[in-house]
BAVO-964688 format. One record per residue: residue in one letter; x, y, z of N, C-alpha, C in turn. Coordinates in steps of 0.02 Angstrom, whole numbers. Layout:
# BAVO-964688
A; X; Y; Z; X; Y; Z; X; Y; Z .
...
***
This chain:
# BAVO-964688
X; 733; 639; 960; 759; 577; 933; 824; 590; 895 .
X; 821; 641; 879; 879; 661; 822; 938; 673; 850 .
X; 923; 695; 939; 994; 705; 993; 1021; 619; 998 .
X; 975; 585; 1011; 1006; 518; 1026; 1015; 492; 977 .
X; 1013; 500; 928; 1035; 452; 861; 1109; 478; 848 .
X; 1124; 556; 860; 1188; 605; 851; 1232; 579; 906 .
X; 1208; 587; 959; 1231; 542; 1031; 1277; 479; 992 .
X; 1228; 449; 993; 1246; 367; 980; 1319; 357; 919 .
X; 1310; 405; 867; 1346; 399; 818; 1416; 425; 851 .
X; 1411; 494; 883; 1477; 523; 938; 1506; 457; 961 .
X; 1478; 426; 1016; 1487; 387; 1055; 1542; 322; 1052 .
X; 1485; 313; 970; 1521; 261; 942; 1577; 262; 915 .
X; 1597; 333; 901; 1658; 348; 849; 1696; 360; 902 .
X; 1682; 387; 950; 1752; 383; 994; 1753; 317; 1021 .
X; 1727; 269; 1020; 1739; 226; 1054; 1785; 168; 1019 .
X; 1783; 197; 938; 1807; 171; 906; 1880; 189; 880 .
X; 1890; 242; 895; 1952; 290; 908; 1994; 269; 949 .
X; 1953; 260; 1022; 1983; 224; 1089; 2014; 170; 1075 .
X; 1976; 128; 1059; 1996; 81; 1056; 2020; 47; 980 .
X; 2063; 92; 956; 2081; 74; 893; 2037; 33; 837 .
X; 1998; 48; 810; 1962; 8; 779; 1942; 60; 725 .
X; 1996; 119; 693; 1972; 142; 654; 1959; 131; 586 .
X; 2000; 75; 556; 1987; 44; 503; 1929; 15; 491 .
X; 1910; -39; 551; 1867; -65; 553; 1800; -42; 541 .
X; 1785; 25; 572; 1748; 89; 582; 1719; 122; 514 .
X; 1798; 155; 485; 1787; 157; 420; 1768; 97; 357 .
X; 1784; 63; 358; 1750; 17; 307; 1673; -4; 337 .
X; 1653; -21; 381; 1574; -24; 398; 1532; 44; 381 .
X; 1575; 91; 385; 1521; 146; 353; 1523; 154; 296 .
X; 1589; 146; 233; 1578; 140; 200; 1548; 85; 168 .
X; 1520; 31; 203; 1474; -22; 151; 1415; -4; 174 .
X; 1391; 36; 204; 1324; 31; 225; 1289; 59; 183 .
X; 1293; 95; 142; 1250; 115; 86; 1253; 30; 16 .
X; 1303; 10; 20; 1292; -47; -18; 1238; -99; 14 .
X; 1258; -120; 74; 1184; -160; 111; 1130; -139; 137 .
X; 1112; -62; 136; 1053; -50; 126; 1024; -45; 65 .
X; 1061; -33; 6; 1017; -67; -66; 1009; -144; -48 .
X; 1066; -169; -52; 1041; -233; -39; 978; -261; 2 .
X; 970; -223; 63; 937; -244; 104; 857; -214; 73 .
X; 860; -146; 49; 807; -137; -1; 782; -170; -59 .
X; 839; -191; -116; 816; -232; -142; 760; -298; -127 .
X; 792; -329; -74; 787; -390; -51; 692; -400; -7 .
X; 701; -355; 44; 645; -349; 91; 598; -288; 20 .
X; 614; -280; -23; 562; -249; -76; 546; -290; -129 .
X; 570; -326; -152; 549; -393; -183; 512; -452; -151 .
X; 535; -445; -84; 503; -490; -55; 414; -446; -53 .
X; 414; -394; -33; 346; -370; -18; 309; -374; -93 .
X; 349; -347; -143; 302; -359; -226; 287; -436; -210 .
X; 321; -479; -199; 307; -535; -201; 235; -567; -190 .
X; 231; -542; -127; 173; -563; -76; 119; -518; -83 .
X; 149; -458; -111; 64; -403; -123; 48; -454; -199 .
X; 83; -447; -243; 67; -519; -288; 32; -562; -283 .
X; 53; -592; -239; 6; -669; -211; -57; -643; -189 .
X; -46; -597; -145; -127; -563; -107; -172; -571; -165 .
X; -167; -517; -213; -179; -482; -273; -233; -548; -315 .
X; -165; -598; -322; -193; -644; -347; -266; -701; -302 .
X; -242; -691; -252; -282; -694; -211; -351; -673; -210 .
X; -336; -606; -206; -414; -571; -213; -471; -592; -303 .
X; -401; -600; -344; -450; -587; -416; -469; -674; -420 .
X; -447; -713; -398; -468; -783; -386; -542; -789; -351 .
X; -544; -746; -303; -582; -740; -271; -582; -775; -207 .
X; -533; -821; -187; -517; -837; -118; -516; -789; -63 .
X; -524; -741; -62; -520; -672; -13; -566; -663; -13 .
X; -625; -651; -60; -708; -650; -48; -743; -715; -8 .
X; -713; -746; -52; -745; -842; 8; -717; -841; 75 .
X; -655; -822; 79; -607; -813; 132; -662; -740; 203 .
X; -684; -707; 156; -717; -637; 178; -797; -665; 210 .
X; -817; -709; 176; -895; -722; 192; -871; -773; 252 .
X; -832; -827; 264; -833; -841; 337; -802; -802; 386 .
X; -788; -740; 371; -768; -716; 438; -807; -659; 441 .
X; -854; -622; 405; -890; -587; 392; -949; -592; 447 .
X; -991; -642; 478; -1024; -624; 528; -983; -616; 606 .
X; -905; -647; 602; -888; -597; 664; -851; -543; 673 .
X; -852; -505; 606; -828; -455; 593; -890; -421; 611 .
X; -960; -408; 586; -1009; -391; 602; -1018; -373; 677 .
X; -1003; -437; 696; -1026; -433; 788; -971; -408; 808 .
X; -918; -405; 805; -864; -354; 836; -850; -286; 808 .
X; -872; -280; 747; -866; -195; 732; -943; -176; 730 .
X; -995; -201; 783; -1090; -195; 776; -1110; -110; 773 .
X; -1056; -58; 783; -1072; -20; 777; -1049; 18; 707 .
X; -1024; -15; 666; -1007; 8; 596; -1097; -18; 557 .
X; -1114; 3; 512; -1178; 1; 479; -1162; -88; 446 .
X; -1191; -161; 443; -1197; -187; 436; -1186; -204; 356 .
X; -1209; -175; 304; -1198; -173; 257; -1156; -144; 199 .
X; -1115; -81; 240; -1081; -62; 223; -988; -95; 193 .
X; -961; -62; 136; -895; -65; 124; -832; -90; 169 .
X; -863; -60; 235; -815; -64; 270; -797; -137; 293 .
X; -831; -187; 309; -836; -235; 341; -803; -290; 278 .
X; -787; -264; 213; -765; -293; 157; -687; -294; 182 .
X; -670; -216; 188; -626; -219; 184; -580; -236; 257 .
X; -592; -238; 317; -601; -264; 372; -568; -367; 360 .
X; -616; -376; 334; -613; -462; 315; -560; -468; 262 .
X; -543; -417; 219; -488; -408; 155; -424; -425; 209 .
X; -408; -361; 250; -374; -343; 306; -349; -399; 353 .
X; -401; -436; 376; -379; -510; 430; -361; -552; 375 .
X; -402; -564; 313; -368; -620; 279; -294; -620; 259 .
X; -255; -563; 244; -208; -545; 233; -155; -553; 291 .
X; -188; -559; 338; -133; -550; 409; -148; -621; 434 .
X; -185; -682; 416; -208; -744; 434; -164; -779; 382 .
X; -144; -777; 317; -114; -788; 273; -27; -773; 289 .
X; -19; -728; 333; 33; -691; 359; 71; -639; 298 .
X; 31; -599; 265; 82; -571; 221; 60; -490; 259 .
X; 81; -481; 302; 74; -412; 342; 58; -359; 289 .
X; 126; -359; 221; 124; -312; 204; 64; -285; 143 .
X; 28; -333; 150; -22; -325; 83; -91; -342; 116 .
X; -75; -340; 180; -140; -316; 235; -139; -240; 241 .
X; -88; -215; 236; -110; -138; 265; -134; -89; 223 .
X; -136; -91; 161; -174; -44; 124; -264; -57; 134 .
X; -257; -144; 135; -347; -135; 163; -345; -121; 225 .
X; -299; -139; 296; -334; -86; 333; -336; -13; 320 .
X; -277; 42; 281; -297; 104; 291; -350; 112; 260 .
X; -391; 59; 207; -457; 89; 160; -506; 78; 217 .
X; -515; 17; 251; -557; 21; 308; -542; 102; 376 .
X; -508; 93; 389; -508; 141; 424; -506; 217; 392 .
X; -517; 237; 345; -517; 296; 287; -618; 284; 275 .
X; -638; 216; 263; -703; 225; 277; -746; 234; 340 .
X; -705; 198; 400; -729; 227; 477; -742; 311; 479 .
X; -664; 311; 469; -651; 402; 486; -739; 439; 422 .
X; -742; 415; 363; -792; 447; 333; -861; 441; 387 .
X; -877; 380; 419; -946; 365; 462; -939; 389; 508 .
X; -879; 407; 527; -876; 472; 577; -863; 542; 594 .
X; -884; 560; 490; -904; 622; 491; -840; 669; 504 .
X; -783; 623; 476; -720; 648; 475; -686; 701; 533 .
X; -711; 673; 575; -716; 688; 666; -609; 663; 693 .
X; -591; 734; 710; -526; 706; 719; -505; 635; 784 .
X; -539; 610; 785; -559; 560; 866; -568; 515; 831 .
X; -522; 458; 853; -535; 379; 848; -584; 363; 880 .
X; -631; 330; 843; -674; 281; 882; -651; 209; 906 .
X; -688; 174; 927; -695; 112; 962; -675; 59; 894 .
X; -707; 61; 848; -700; 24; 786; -623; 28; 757 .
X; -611; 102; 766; -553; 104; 729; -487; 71; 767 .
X; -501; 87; 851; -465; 48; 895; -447; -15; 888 .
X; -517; -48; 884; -512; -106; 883; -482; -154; 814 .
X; -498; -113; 768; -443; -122; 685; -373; -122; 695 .
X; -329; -76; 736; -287; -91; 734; -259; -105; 788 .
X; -293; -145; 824; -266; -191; 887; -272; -255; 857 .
X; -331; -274; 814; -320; -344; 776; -279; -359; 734 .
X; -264; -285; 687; -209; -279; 639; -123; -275; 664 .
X; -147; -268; 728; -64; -261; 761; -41; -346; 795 .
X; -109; -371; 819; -85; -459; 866; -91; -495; 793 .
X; -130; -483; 748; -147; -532; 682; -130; -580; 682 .
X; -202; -638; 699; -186; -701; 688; -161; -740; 618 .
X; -99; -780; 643; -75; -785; 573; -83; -882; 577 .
X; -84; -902; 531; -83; -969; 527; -38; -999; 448 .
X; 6; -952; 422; 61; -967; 405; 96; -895; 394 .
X; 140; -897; 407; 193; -829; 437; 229; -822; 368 .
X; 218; -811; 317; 254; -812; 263; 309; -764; 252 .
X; 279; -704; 279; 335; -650; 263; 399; -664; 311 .
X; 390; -696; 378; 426; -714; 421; 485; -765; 399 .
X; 443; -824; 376; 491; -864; 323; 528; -824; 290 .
X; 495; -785; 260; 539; -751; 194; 625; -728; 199 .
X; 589; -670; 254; 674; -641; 280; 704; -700; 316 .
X; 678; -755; 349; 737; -798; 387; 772; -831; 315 .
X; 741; -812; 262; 757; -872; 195; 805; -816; 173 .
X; 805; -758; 170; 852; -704; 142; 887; -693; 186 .
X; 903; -687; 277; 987; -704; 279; 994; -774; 326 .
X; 977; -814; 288; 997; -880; 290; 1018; -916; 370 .
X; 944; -895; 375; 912; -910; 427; 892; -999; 442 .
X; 880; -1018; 474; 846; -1096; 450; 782; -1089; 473 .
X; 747; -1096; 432; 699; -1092; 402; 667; -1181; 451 .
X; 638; -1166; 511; 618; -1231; 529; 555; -1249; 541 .
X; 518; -1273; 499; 443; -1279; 500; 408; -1305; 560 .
X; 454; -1339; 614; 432; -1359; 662; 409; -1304; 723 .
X; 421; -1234; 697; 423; -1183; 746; 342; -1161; 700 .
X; 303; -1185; 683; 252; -1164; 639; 179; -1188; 710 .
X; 193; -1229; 722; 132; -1229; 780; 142; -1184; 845 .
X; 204; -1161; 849; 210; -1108; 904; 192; -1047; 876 .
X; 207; -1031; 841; 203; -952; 781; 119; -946; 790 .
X; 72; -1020; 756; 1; -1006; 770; -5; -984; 853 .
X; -3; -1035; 886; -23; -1024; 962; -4; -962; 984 .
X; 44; -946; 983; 65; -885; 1005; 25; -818; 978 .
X; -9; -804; 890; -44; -776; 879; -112; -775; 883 .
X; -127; -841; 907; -198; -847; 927; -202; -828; 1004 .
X; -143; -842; 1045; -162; -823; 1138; -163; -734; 1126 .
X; -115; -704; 1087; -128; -633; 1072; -179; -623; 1056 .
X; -208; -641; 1024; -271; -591; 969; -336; -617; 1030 .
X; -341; -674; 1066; -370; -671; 1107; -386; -628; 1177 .
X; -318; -622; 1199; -286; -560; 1224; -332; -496; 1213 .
X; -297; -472; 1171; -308; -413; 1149; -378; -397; 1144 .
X; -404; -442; 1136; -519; -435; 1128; -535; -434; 1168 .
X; -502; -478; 1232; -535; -463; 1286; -510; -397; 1328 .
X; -475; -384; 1313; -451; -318; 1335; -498; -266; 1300 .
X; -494; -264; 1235; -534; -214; 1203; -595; -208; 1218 .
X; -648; -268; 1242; -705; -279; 1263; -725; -242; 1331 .
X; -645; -262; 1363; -658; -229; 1443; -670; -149; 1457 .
X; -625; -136; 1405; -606; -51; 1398; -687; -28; 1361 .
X; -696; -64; 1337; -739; -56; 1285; -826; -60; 1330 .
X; -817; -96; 1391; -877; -115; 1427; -876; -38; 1483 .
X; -810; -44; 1499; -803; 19; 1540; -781; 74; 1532 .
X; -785; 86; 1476; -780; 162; 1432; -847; 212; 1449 .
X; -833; 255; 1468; -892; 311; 1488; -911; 340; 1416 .
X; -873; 326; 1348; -894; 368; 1289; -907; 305; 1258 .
X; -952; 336; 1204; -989; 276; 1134; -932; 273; 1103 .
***
């Protein structure tokens, strides 16, 4: 990766040589350390933001109420995780977070869920089926408001058009449908448990 990134930078600088554009050249590299703070700042405030809201979320307790209706088909789709166990907490923590759309304050409960898989499996270097299937739901995640998505179109001034909000659902619901039945198939015709 490190040849084509060196590549690319060559490439570009002669091309920018060629074709006279060395000024131009030079001042874009020199701002780029200014708009990647910026761009750090910005997309890092935005994430405190929303692990925030999660946060608040959880100590409200809307993420537990939020957790008990999705909790029996979390059950039936992870049936081989122990029923009563931690894991299926944090599993339902995990989708509520990605149904809410704040991606980024979904992924620490999936790595605790999948950090408790890997323990029920005896800390076995091999993904199981469960763990598969965690982050195939964690990757299509049905979202039914895209917040973080808003966010950055709202930070570079983007328009922000709410009418694109029933496609954003549909589109994450034909995925995540997708993806189960796929997982089911692999999952029906898998020669291993």
């Amino acid at each position: 990766m490190n040849k084509i990134w060196v590549t690319i930078i060559i490439l570009s600088a002669l091309y920018g040589i060629f074709f006279g554009n060395v000024e131009e050249m030079v001042n874009s590299i020199l701002n780029v350390p200014k708009k990647t703070l910026e761009l750090l700042l910005l997309v890092g405030g935005l994430m405190i933001f929303w692990n925030g809201i999660f946060n608040i979320a959880i100590e409200s307790g809307l993420i537990r109420r939020l957790s008990k209706l999705i909790m029996p088909f979390t059950k039936k789709l992870f049936s081989k995780l122990p029923s009563d166990h931690i894991v299926h907490e944090y599993i339902c923590a995990n989708i509520c977070a990605n149904v809410l759309g704040l991606g980024n304050a979904a992924t620490p409960m999936g790595i605790k869920a999948l950090d408790e898989m890997k323990k029920l499996n005896e800390e076995k270097p091999v993904a199981t089926k469960s763990m598969i299937t965690l982050v195939l739901l964690n990757t299509t995640n049905l979202t039914l408001f895209p917040a973080t998505l808003f966010s950055l179109r709202e930070i570079y001034k983007s328009n922000i058009n709410i009418k694109l909000l029933p496609f954003f659902i549909v589109c994450t619901i034909l995925s995540i449908f997708f993806v189960l039945i796929v997982d089911y198939l692999f999952r029906k015709f898998s020669k291993e448990d």
